[in-house]
Structure formats: structure tokens, C-alpha cells
C-alpha positions as CSV (number, residue, x, y, z in Angstrom):
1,X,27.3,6.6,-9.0
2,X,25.0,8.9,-10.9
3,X,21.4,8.4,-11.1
4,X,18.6,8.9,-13.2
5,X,20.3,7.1,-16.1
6,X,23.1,10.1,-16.0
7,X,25.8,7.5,-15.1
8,X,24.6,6.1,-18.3
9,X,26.7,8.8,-20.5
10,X,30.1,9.2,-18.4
11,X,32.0,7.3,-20.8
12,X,30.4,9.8,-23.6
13,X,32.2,12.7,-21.8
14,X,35.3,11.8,-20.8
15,X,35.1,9.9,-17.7
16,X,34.0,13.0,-15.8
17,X,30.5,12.8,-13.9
18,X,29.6,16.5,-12.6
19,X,31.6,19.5,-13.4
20,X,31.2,22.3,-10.2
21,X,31.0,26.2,-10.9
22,X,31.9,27.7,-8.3
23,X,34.8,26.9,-6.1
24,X,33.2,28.8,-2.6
25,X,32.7,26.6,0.2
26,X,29.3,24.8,-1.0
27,X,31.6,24.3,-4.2
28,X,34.2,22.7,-3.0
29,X,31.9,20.7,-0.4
30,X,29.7,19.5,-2.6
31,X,32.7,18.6,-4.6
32,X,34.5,16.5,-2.1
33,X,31.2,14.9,-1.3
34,X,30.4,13.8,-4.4
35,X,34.2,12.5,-4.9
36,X,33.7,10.7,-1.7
37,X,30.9,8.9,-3.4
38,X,32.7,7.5,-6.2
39,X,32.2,10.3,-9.1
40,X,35.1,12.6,-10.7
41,X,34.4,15.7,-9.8
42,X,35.8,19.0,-12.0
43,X,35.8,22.5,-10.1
44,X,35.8,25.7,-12.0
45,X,36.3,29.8,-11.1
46,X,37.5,32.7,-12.1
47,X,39.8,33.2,-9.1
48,X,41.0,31.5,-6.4
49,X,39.0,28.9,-4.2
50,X,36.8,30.0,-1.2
51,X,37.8,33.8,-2.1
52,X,34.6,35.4,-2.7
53,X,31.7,35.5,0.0
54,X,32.9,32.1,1.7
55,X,36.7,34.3,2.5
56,X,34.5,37.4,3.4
57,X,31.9,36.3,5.9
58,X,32.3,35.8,9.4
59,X,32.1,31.6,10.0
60,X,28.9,32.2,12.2
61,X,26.9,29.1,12.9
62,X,23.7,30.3,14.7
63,X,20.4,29.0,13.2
64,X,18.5,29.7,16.5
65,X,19.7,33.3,16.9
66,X,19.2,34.4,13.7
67,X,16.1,33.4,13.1
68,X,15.8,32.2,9.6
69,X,12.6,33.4,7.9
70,X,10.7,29.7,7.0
71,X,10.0,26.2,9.0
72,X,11.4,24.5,6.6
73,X,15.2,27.1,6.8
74,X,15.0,26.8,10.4
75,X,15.1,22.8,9.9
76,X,18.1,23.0,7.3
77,X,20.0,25.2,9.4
78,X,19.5,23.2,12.8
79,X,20.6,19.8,10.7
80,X,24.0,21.3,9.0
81,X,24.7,23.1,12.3
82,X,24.4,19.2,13.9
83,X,26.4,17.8,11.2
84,X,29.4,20.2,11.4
85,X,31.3,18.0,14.1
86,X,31.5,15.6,11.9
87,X,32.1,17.4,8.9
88,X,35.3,19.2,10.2
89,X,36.5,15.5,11.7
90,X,36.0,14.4,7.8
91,X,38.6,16.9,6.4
92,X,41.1,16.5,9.4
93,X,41.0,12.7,8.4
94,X,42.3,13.9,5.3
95,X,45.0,16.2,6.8
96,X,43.7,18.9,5.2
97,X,43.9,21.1,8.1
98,X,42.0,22.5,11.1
99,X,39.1,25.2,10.5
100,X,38.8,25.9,13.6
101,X,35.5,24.9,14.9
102,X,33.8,26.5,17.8
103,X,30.7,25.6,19.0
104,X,31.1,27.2,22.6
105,X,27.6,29.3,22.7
106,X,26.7,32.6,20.8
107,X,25.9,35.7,23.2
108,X,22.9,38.4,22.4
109,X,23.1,41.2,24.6
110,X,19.8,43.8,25.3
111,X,20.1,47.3,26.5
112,X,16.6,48.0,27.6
113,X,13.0,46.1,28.6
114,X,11.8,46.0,25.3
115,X,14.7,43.9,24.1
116,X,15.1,42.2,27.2
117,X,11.8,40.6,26.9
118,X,12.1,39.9,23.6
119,X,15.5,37.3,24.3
120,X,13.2,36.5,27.1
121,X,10.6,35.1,25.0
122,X,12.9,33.4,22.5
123,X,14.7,31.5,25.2
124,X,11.4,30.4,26.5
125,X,10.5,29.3,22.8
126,X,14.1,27.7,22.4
127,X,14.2,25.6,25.5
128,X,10.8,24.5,24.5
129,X,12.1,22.7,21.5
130,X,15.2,21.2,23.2
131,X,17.8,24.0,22.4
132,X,19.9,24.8,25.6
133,X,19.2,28.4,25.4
134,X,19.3,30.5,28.9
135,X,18.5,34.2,29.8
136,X,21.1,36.1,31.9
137,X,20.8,39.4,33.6
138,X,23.7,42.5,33.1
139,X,25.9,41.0,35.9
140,X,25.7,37.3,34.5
141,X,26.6,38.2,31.1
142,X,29.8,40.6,32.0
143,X,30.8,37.3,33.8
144,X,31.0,35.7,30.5
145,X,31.9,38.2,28.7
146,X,34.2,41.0,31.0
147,X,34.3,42.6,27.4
148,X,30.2,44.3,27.9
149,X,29.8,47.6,29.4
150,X,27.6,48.5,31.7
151,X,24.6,49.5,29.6
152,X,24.0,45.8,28.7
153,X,21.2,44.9,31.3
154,X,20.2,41.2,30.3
155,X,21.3,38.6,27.7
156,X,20.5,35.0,25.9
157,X,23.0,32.5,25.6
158,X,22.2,29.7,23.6
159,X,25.2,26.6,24.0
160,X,25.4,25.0,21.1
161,X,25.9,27.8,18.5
162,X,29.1,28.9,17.4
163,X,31.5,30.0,14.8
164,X,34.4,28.6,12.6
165,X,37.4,30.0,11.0
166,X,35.8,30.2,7.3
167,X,39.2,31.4,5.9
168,X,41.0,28.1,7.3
169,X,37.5,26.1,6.6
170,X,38.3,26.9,2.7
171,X,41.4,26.2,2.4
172,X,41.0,22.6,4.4
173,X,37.8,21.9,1.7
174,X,40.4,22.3,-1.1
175,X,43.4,20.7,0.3
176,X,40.6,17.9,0.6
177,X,39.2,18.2,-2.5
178,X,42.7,17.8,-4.0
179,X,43.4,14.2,-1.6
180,X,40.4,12.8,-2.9
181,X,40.9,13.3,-6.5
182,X,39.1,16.7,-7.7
183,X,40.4,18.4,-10.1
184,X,39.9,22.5,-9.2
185,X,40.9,25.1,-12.1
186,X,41.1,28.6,-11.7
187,X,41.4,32.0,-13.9
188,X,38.9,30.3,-16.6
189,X,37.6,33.5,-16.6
190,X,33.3,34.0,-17.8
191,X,31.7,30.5,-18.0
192,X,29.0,29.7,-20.2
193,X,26.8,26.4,-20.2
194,X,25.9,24.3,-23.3
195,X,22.9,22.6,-24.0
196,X,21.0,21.0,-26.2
197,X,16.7,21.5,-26.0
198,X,16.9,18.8,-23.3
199,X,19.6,18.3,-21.0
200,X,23.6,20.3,-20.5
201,X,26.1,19.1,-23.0
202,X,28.8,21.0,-21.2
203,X,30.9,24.1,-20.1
204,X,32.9,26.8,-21.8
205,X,35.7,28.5,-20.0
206,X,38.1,30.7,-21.7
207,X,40.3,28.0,-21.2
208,X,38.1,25.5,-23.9
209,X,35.2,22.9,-23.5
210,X,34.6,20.7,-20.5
211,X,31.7,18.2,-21.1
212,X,29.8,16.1,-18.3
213,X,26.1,14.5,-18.0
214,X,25.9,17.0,-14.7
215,X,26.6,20.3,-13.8
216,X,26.2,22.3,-10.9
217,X,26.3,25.7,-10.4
218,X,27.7,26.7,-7.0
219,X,28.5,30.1,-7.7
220,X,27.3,32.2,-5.7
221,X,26.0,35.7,-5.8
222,X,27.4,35.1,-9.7
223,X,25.0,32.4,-10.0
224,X,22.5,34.4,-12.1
225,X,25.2,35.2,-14.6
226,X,26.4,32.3,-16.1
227,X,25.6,32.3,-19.8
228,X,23.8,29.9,-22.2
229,X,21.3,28.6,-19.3
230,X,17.9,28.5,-20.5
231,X,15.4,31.1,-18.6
232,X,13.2,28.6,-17.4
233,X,16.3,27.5,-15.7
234,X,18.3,29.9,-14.6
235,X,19.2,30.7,-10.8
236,X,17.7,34.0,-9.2
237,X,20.0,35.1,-7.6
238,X,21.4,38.8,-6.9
239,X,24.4,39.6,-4.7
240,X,23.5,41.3,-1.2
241,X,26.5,43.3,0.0
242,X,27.9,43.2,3.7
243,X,31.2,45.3,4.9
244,X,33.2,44.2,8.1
245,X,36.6,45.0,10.1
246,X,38.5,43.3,11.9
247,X,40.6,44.9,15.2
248,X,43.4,42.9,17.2
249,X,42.6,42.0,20.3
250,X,44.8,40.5,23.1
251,X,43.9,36.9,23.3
252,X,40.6,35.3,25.3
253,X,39.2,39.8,25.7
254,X,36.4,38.6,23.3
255,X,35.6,35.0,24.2
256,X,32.8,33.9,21.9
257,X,30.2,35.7,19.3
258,X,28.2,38.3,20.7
259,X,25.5,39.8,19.1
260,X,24.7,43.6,19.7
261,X,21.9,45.8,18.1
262,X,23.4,47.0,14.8
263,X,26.1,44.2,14.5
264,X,28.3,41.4,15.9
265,X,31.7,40.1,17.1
266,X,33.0,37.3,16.3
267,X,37.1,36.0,17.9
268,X,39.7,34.6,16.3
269,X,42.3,32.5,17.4
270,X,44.8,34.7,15.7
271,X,44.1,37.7,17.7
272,X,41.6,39.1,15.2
273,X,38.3,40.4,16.2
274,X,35.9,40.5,13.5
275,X,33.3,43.3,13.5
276,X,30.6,42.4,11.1
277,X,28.4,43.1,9.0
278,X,26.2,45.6,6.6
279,X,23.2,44.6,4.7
280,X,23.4,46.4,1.3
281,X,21.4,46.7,-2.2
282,X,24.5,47.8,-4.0
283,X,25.1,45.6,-6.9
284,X,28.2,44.5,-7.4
285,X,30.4,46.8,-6.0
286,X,32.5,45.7,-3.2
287,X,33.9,49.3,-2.0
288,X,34.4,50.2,1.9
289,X,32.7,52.7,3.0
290,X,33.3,55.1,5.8
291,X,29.6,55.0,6.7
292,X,29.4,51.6,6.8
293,X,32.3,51.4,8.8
294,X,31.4,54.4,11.2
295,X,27.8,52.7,12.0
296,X,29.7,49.4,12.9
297,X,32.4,51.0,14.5
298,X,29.4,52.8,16.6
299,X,27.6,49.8,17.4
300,X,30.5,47.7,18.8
301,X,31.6,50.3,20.4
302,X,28.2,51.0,22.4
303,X,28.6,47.1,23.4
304,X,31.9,46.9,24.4
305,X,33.5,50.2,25.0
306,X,37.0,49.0,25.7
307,X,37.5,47.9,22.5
308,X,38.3,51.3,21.3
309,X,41.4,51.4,22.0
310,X,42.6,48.2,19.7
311,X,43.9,48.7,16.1
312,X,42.0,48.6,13.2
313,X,44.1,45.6,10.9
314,X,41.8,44.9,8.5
315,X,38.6,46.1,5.9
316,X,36.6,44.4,3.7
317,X,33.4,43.8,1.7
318,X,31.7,40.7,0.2
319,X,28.9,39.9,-1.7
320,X,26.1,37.4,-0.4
321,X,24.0,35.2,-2.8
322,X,20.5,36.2,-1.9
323,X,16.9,35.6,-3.2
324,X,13.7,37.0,-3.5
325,X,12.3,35.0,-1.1
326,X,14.9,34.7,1.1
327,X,15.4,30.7,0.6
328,X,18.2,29.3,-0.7
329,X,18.2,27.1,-4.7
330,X,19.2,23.5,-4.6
331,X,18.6,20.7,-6.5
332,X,17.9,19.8,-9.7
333,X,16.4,22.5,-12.5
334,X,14.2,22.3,-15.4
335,X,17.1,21.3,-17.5
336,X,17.9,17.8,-17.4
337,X,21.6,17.3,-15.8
338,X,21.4,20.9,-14.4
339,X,21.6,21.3,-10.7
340,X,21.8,24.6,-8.7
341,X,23.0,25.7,-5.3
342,X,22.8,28.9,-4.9
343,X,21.2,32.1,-2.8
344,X,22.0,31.0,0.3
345,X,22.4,34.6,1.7
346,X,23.5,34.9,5.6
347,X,23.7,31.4,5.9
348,X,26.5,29.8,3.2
349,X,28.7,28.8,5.9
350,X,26.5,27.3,8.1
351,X,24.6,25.6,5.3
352,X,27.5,24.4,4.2
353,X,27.6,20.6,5.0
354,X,24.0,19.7,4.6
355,X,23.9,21.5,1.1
356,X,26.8,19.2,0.2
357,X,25.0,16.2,1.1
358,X,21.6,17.6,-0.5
359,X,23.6,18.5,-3.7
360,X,25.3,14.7,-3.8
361,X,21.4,13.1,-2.9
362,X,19.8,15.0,-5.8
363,X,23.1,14.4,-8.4
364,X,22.5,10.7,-7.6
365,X,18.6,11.0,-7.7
366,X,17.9,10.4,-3.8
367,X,15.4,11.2,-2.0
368,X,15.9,14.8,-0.1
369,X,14.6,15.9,2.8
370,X,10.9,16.9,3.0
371,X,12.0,20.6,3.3
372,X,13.9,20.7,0.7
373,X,11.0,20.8,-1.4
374,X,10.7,24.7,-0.7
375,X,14.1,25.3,-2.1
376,X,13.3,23.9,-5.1
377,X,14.8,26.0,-8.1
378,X,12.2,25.1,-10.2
379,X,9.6,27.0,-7.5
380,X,7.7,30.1,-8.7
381,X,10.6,32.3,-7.4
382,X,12.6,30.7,-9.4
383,X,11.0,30.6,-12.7
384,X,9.1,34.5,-12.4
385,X,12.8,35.9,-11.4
386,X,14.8,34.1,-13.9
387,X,12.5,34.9,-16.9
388,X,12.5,38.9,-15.8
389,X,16.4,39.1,-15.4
């Protein structure tokens, strides 16, 4: 299964190929992709699966409204947002539950000319390249969305964007991950990597010494912490934070995403609306605010004013891998057997499937994409920011 002669040592260790820190969504995907590809797969964390950034964010898949800030992102994005069909069908087909998959068109509303030709000019752009984007006036977009108040005066609509539950989508990844034979352990609390000069000989946990040819460390906006990895090699990564509520909503009021200036709404099935999100440098601190929450609160609001008089159920904060360049880390270091996927900021959830198959391609020495090349994590990026931290 492996390649690049790792396959070579899995007798050496155990009968384990690749040992996974991280147990997030790209964790636990890459895991079961690997595990559908013959290897035995360990997953490590410190708490429980899919808790951390993949349970915080908001399950939006929108590569053509948010813009993502390189060629080669955009392409990444568009290919996982085309894959996730078939990526959801994969874990049904191992009963692992439904996630929740939505891809019934994301909604970006304008208030005034300025903004209004700006959607204007990104549909044109959009439909240029094939996307079924389309610009709608005030009047149109109340009729798909009753929600907007009247000081929305135009809108894009682009079809094939969408959202999915990400709660649901992590637990169905590890009920998967479990049916096909990976092994996940929590509470091991810090993690630290052994190597020798050449290549990873394994990983401590407080709970002992796991050894494998491969690791790969999925973890997240803790991706820069994980001890005994060589500077040349280590991930640059810091965590970005983003705060969010939630408000219950009677059922179809909010019928797809809408994006407002100064934030978002995403529905839930369960009768949640999800009001999202902050961009803060705050470390590691995952407080909520009541200024974060006010300037949200404010925003939706100004979009949809009859959501003001639903409850508030629900506050929270999570902590987004991101990187100096904005690109996300995947594929293979400057440490033989050391793989990272990491820094995937805004888009985890969407990136989701294709990381998984990028992170299988590059554990068994495939060829990757031609874009991947910029999210190399032995790039400049990489190498200035991990020798500084």
C-alpha cells in the first residue's frame, strides 16, 4: 500500500502503516481513506473526535463566493466541493449516518450600488467559467428568501454551493472510520514525534509509544505544537479565532445560506440557525464575547429583521488553522515519513474530501495535482515560519 519503500518497514512497526494526529474532519477523512486503500490506520487526540474547529464551524461549502485568495485554492476548492456527493454517499454506504448535505445554492445579499455591482461583476465572471451563478434584484431575492428586509436591493445566487451539517458530518467520518478498521484513541493528552536524523520513528502520547513508517499531522490550529518535529519540518500554523450563535427558527424561515455584509446564516434541519462568524488574532483563547456577539447580532439583524424575535440557544468559539499565506500544508515534509495537513483556515470543511484523497496520493507516493505544488509544506512559508516559531 505504501510507497516510496515505506511499505517496506510495516512489519518493523507493528503492522501499523500511518498513525493520524488529529482526529478533526481531515483526520478522520484522511483516515478512512487511507483504510479504504488497504493500510491500518491509528488516529490520535486529546479529546474527542471532530470536536475542535471541525464541531465549531458552520459546514459552508462555497468556493465561488468566498473567493479564495490563489488560482491554484480556487481549483482545490471547486474539486472537493464536486467530490462531496460522492463523499457523503461513501459514508452512508457504511451506515455511518447522514451529514446532511445541502447543495441547494448560497445567497449574497447587497444593500446599495456599490455592492450591487460588485455581485454583478462576479456573476458575470462566474457564468463565464461555467458556474451557474445569477444576479437578482430586491424583489427576486425576498422571493427566495421571505426572511430579507427591505433594504436588500439586489443579490447573487450561485446553484451549486451549499452547506452540510459538520456536527453530523463528524460523527458519520468516525462511525466510518470505526467499520473500516481504524483504530481512534482519545485523551492521550500532548503528543510528541520521534525521529531519528532521517525519517519519524514514531509517536509519544501520555498513554506510551506508537511506532509507524508514516505519520501525519492533521491537527489543526495545534499543528504547530507538536513536539520533537524538526524545524525544518514543522507546520506553520497559528489558530485564527471565529465566534458564532445559533437562534431557533421555525422550520423552512431561513431556507439556504445567505451571506450579509459583516456575517452569514446558515439553516439547520434541527431548527437551528447558525449566525456566524468573527475573524480574530487572539491566540488560543476561545472566550465569547459580548462584542463579538453584539456586531453579529447587528449584522443579521440589519439583513433579516424578523429574526429578532427568535431565542438565542446557543454560543460558541473555535479556533481555525491558518497560515501566513493563507494556503493550506499538505503533503509530504522534509522529514522522511512525515506528512502534514494542516492551515486550512475558512475552508476545512469544504476541503475536506479532496485533502483526504491528496493526503492518501502523497502517503502512497502518487502523483498530486498540479496545484498542489503551492501547498507544499516544504515551501518558503513553511520553512521561514517554522524556524522563527
Amino acid at each position: 500500500m505504501l510507497g516510496g519503500g515505506a511499505g517496506d518497514a510495516r512489519h518493523e512497526y507493528g503492522g501499523v502503516d500511518v498513525l493520524i494526529v488529529g482526529a478533526g474532519l481531515i483526520g478522520l477523512a484522511s483516515a478512512f481513506e487511507l483504510a479504504q486503500r488497504g493500510a491500518s490506520v491509528r488516529v490520535f487526540d486529546s479529546h474527542e473526535p471532530a470536536m475542535a474547529a471541525s464541531w465549531a464551524g458552520a459546514g459552508m461549502l462555497a468556493p465561488f463566493t468566498e473567493a479564495p485568495p490563489s488560482p491554484e485554492l480556487a481549483a482545490f476548492c471547486a474539486d472537493s466541493l464536486a467530490r462531496y456527493p460522492g463523499f457523503v454517499c461513501d459514508l452512508r454506504g457504511w451506515n455511518a449516518g447522514d451529514p446532511e448535505l445541502h447543495l441547494d445554492g448560497l445567497l449574497e445579499v447587497a444593500y446599495g450600488a456599490a455592492e450591487s455591482e460588485r455581485l454583478r461583476a462576479r456573476v458575470d465572471a462566474l457564468r463565464a467559467r461555467g458556474v451557474r451563478a445569477h444576479w437578482l434584484d430586491g424583489q427576486q431575492a425576498r422571493a427566495l428568501e421571505p426572511a430579507l428586509g427591505p433594504q436588500v436591493v439586489g443579490a447573487s445566487l450561485v446553484e451549486d454551493e451549499g452547506h452540510v451539517d459538520n456536527r453530523r458530518l463528524g460523527r458519520a467520518l468516525r462511525a466510518a472510520c470505526v467499520a473500516r478498521g481504524v483504530r481512534v484513541t482519545t485523551d492521550v493528552g500532548a503528543t510528541a514525534i520521534e525521529a531519528d536524523g532521517r525519517r519519524v520513528r514514531g509517536l509519544r502520547t501520555a498513554q506510551g509509544f506508537a511506532t509507524a513508517p508514516v505519520i501525519v499531522n492533521t491537527a489543526g490550529a495545534w499543528a504547530g505544537t507538536i513536539e520533537g518535529v524538526p524545524s525544518h519540518a514543522a507546520a506553520a500554523v497559528r489558530p485564527v479565532k471565529g465566534q458564532m450563535f445559533a437562534l431557533a427558527m421555525p422550520p423552512g424561515f431561513v431556507r439556504r445560506v445567505v451571506w450579509f455584509p459583516g456575517g452569514y446564516a446558515v439553516p439547520r434541519t434541527d431548527g437551528r440557525l447558525l449566525i456566524g462568524a468573527t475573524v480574530e488574532e487572539a491566540g488560543f483563547d476561545t472566550r465569547v464575547t459580548a462584542e463579538a456577539m453584539r456586531s453579529l447580532l447587528d449584522a443579521a439583524l440589519r439583513a433579516m429583521p424578523s429574526i429578532g424575535a427568535f431565542a438565542l440557544v446557543e454560543t460558541w468559539a473555535g479556533l481555525r488553522p491558518g497560515s501566513a499565506d493563507g494556503l493550506p500544508f499538505i503533503g509530504a515534509t522534509s522529514l522522511d515519513g512525515y506528512f502534514v495537513a494542516a492551515g486550512h483556515y475558512r475552508n476545512g470543511i469544504l476541503l475536506t474530501p479532496s485533502t483526504a484523497t491528496m493526503v492518501a496520493d502523497a502517503v502512497e507516493g502518487r502523483a498530486l495535482p498540479a496545484y498542489a505544488a503551492a501547498f507544499s509544506p516544504k515551501r518558503r512559508t513553511a520553512i521561514a515560519c517554522g524556524a522563527a516559531r
